[in-house]
N, C-alpha and C positions, 0 to 999 in steps of 0.2 A: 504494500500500500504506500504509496510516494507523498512525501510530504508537500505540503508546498504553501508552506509558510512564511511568514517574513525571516529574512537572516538567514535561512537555509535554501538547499540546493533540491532540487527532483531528481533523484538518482535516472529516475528513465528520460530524464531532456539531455542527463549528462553522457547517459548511455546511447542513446541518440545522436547527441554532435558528437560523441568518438563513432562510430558507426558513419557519420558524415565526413567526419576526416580523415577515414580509412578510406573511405569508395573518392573523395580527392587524392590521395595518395594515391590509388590504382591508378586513376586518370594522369598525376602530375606520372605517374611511372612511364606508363604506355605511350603521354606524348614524350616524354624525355628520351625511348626508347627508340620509336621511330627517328624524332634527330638525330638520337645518337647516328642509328645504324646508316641514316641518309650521309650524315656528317664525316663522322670518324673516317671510313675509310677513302675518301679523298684526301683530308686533313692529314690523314699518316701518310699518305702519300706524297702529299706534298711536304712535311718534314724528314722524309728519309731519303725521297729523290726527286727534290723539284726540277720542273723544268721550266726554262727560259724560253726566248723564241721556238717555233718549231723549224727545221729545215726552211721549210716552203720560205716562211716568213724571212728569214736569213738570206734566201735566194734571193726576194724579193726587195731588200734592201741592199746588198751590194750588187743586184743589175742595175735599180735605179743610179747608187753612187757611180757606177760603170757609164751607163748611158752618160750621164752628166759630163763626167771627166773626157771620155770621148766625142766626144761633143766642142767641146772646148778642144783638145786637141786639135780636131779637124780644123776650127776655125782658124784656129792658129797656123795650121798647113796651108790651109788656102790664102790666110791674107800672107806668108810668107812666099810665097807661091806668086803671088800678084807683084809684091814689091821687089822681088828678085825680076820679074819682065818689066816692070816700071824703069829696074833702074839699070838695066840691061846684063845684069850680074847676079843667076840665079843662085850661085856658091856661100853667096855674103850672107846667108840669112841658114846655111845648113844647123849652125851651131846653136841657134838660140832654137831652131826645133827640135832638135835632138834635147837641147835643155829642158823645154815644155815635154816633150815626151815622157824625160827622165820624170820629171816631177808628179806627172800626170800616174805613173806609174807606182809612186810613193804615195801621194796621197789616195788612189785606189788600198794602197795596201796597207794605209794607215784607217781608212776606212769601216776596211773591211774588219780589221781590229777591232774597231770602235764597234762595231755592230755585236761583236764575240763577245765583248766586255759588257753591252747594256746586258746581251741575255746573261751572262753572269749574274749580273745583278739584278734583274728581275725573279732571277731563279731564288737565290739568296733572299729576295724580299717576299716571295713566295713562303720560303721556309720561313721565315721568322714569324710570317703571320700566321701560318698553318699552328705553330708553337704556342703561339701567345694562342689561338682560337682554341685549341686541344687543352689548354692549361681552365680559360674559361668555360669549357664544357666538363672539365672536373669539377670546378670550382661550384659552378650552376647544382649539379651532380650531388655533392656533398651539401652543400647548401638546403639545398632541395629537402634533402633528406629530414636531414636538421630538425629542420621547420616542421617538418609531419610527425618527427617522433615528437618534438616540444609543444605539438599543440594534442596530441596523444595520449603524452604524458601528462599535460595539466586538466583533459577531457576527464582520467579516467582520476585525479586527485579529486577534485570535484565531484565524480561519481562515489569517492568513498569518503568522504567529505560529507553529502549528502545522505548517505548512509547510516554515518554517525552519528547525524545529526537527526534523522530520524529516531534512530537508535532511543539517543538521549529522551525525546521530544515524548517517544512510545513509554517509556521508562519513568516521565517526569507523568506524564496519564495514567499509570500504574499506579502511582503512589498517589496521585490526586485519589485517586479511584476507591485508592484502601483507606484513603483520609475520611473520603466521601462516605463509605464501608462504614465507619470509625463514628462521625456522626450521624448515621443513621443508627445507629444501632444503640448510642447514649440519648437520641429521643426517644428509640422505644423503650427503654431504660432508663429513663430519667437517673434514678439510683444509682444505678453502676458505671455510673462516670466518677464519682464520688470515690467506689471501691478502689477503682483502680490504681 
């Protein structure tokens, strides 16, 4: 029989919200589960072996830097090309194309470096974010948990709390009860209140 009295608890409301904070807990379990298993293993993939550009992408930025540089070259071939018959000495201008060429040549392959190097470091930023993400799905994880056993724990102190308190509550009706007992029975006895 639940009390439900001022100052005290109703063991079946307390028994009740643990009961509701278990079937949350299943639900916080089962969505936590699903991300996990969406999550995790991308995430550990990306802290064990990220990757940086792909191939394709790698191709497609040193033919672009290629196109570029060749490009410039040529022009460079042709207006040397021009100004060798302008000024009827097509020899005079060998060397500063071979120069452009050289260069043309280095910064291709200083380029092409530079493209090796972003994907480094996108890979590397891959991983650390994969890290820090894996670290906050622990964290969420445990947290999580925490929280359902701490609100578990204080459903079911509450539940015996109430209990108690009934206990008491049942026990203090007892003794009214026998008091009650006690003066009825010295009115039907006027006299033996006296004796006793």
């Amino acid at each position: 029989m639940p009390f439900f009295g001022g100052g005290g608890g109703d063991p079946g409301a307390a028994s009740k919200q643990q009961g509701t904070d278990n079937a949350y807990a299943s639900t916080f379990g089962s969505n936590a589960g699903g991300a996990w298993n969406a999550l995790f293993p991308t995430l550990t993939q990306n802290a064990t072996n990220p990757q940086g550009f792909s191939a394709e992408e790698k191709a497609t930025m040193n033919t672009a830097s290629s196109q570029s540089l060749g490009g410039s070259v040529a022009g460079a071939v042709g207006q040397g090309t021009l100004a060798g018959e302008r000024t009827k000495n097509p020899g005079a201008f060998g060397a500063s194309l071979d120069a452009a060429s050289k260069h043309a040549g280095e910064t291709a392959s200083h380029n092409a470096l530079g493209v090796e190097e972003a994907s480094s470091n996108l890979a590397h930023a891959k991983q650390q974010q994969a890290l820090t993400e894996l670290g906050g799905l622990y964290g969420t994880n445990v947290n999580g948990l925490n929280d359902m056993l701490k609100n578990a724990n204080e459903a079911l102190g509450i539940y015996e709390g109430a209990k108690e308190h009934q206990s008491s509550v049942m026990g203090n009706l007892s003794q009214l009860g026998q008091f009650g007992a006690g003066v009825a029975k010295t009115i039907a006895n006027p006299g033996g209140f006296a004796n006793q």
